[in-house]
C-alpha positions in Angstrom: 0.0 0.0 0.0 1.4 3.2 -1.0 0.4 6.4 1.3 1.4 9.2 -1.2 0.7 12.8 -0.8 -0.1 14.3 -4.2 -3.3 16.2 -5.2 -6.1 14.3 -5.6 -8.2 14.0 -9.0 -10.9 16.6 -7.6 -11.4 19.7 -5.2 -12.9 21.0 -2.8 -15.0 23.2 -5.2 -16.1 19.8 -6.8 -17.0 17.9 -3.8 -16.6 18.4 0.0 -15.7 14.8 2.0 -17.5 14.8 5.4 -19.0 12.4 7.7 -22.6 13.2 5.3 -20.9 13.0 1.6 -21.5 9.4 1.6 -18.3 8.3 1.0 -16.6 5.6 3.7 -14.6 7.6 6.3 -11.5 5.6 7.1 -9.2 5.8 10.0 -5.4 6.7 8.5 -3.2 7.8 11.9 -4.0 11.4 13.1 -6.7 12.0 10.1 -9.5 10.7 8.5 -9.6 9.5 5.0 -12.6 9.4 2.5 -12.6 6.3 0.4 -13.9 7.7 -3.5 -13.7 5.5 -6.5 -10.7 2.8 -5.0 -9.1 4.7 -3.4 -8.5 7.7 -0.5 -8.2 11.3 0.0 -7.4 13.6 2.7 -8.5 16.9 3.2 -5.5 19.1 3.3 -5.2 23.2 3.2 -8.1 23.5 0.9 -7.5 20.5 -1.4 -7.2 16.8 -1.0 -4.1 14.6 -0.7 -4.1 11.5 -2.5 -3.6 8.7 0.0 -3.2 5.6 -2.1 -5.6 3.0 -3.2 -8.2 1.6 -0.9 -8.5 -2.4 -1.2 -11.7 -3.8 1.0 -11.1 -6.6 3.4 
């Protein structure tokens, strides 16, 4: 598993993670990560990180 830190494919302006967005919230050390499309973004100074790909247990 890969935890880079690049921009994700959207922003903010596009769509706004939260614990009501719908997307699964998933526990990633001192944050919270939003599972979208495979894999998982962090919010981040006004954008989203990219925090690798999300495979289901």
């Amino acid at each position: 598993m890969t935890d880079k830190k690049d921009p994700a494919e959207h922003t903010v302006a596009e769509h706004e993670h939260s614990a009501t967005c719908g997307h699964p919230a998933v526990k990633h050390e001192d944050h919270v990560d939003y599972v979208h499309d495979g894999h998982k973004h962090a919010p981040h100074d006004g954008h989203y990180d990219e925090h690798g790909s999300h495979r289901r247990r």
